[in-house]
C-alpha positions, 0 to 999 in steps of 0.5 A: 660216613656219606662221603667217602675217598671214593665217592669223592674221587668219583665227583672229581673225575665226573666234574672235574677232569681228573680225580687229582683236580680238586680245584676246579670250578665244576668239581667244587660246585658238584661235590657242594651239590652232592652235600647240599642233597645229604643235608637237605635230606637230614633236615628232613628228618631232624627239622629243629637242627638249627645248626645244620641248617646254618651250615646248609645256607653257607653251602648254598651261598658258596656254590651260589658264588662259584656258579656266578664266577663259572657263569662269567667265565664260561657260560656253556659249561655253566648250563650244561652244569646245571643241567646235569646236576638239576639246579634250578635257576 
């Protein structure tokens, strides 16, 4: 499995303060990224997997929504995100 306890725990303590705030805005849209790579690299491979791809653009919209929300909120713990994490926009 590509995304383990550890690895979880390890984007939480990164992103989010501590390996128990799972609720942050900055952990969520790293663990979202984290997927959205593993995904993007299966479709690579498995092109006509039209189900994952859905579940791809969800996930997009879903990060699309909390860097909006984190972008109002704070807007320079929003660009040093995205510049950690190599999101474009």
């Amino acid at each position: 499995m590509y995304l383990t306890k550890e690895v979880k725990a390890e984007i939480f303590k990164k992103h989010g303060g501590s390996e128990s705030n799972t609720g942050s805005t900055e952990g969520q849209i790293a663990l979202f990224t984290h997927r959205i790579n593993h995904l993007t690299q299966h479709l690579k491979k498995n092109h006509k997997d039209y189900n994952t791809e859905r579940s791809l653009v969800a996930l997009v919209g879903k990060r699309r929504s909390l860097l909006d929300y984190l972008k109002k909120k704070d807007i320079e713990k929003y660009r040093s995100l995205i510049k950690e994490l190599n999101i474009r926009k």
